[in-house]
Every structure is written in C-alpha cells, then in structure tokens.
N, C-alpha and C positions, 0 to 999 in steps of 0.2 A: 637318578630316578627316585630314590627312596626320601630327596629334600623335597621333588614335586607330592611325592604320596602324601607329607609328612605337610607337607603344604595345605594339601587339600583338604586333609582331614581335622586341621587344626579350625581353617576355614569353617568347613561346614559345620564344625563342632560350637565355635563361634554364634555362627549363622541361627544353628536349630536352639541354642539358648537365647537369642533376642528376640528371636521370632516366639517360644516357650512365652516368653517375661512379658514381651505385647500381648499375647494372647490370654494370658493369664489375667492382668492388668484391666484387659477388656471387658475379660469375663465377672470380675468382680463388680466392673461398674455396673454391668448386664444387672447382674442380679442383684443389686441394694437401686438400681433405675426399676425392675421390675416389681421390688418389694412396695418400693414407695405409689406407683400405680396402683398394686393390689390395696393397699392402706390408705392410698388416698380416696379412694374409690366411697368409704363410710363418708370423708368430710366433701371438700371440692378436690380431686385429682386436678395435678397440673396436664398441658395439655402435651407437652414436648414429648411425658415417657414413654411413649409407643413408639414417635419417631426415634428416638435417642436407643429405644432398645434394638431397634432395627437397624441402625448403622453399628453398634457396637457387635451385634450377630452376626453381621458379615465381615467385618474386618476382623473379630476371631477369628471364622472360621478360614478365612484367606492368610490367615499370618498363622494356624496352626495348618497349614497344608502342606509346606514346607517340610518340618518335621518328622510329618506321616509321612512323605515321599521317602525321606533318608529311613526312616523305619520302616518302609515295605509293609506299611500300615492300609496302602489304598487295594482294591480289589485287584486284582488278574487271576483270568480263567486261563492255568498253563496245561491242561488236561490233554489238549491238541498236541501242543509244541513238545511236550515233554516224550511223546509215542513217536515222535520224527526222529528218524537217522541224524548223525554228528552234522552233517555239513547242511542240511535242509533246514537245521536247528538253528544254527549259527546264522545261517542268511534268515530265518524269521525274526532272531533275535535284533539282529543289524538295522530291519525295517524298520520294526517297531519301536528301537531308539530313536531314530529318524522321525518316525510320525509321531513319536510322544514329543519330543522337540518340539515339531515343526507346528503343533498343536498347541504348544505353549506360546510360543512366537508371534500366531496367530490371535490368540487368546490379547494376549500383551497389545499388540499393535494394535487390533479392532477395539477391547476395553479403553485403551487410552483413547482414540477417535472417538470414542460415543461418548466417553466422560467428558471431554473435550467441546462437543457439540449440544451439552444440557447443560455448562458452565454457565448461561445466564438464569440458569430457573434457578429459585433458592426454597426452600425448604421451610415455610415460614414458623411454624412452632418453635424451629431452633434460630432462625435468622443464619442456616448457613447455607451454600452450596452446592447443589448437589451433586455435582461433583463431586465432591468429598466424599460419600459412599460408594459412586459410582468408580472413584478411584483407586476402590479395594480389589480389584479383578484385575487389572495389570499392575498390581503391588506383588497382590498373591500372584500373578503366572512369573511375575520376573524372578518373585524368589526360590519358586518351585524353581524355574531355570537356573537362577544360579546352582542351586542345591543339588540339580540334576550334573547339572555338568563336571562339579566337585565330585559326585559321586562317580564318574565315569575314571576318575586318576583314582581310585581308592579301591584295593584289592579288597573281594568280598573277604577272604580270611588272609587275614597278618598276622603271620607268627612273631614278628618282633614291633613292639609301640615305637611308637617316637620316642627320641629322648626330648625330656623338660626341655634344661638348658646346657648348651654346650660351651659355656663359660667357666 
C-alpha cells in the first residue's frame, strides 16, 4: 500500500507543478496581452487583446483549479458535519465524495459536448476556434479529477515521505 500512497503522491505532485507552470505561463501572457491593450489604446490598439485576454483568463484559472483542490484552497462549509456523531459524519463525508466526483464527471462530459458542438464558430480577431476556450472546462474538471482521485490514496498526515530512489 505505501508504493500505491508513494505513487499518488509523486503523481499529484507532478500534476499540481504542470498545472502551476501552465497557469503561471498563462498568467504572464494575461498580463503583457493586457498592458499592450491599456498602451495601445493612446496609438491604434490591436483588436485580438480583449479576446486573447479572455481565453488566457480561463484557461488559468481551469489549470490552477487543480492545485487549489490538492491544497484544500476551495470553499467548504464543514460547520454541520463537523457537530455530527462519528458514523452520520462518515456517511456525509462518503456522499459528498460521491457528488463532488460525479459533479466533475458531469462538468467533463457536458463541457466537452458543448465545446464540441461550437467547433465550427471561430473566433475572428484570433482566427481560432472556439472551441479552444471552450475546451478549458473539461481540461480543468478532468484534472481536478484526476487530482481528486490521487488525493483519495494519499493519507492526510504521513509520518514517513517517500523515498527519492531505491537504487
């Protein structure tokens, strides 16, 4: 069990630094797309930076969603569950794995169907897509899922790390 924990956590460790590096990456283009709007705004702005800031905004924010799941970064109201007896506690906790799942799942399958189904409109300022932005909503829930489901093998406290390498 300790090669699956060691497993998962290398994984999601992995996971939440690519997802970091894209959204960092994003974030830069965000804001030198946005500077060049504000500054070009004195001579002739080109026309793209509005769109362009707008798909790099969400594809941040869907590739750093990831991350904030594994850091217990997103909201929960545990004020109920926390007042509940051990076993009433346990089964709300069970559910509500279940519907954040089945929430993401859902998320995934309908975002890729709709991205899917606006594939022929393009986006003319950029000449791309649109799709392409629209395909940040089942990018972001699959990776929140994977992230989710790594986090389900990985003990909230480990007394002992992984080792590096066993070579």
């Amino acid at each position: 069990m300790e090669s699956v924990t060691c497993f998962c956590k290398k994984a999601s460790d992995t996971l939440e630094r690519l997802c970091l590096i894209g959204a960092g990456a994003l974030l830069i283009i965000n804001l030198l797309d946005v500077m060049l709007g504000v500054f070009g705004r004195f001579y002739r702005p080109p026309m793209w930076t509005t769109d362009l800031a707008r798909i790099t905004l969400v594809w941040m924010v869907m590739l750093g969603a990831a991350p904030a799941l594994k850091r217990g970064e997103h909201m929960v109201i545990r004020i109920i569950v926390d007042r509940l007896p051990r076993t009433p506690r346990m089964i709300v906790t069970i559910v509500r794995r279940i519907v954040f799942a089945g929430i993401l799942i859902f998320m995934l399958i309908y975002g890729y169907n709709y991205a899917q189904k606006l594939h022929m409109f393009t986006i003319m300022t950029l000449g791309i897509k649109k799709s392409v932005s629209l395909m940040s909503i089942p990018v972001g829930m699959g990776l929140m899922l994977i992230q989710y489901i790594l986090q389900q093998f990985i003990p909230v406290s480990s007394d002992h790390p992984c080792k590096e390498d066993r070579s």
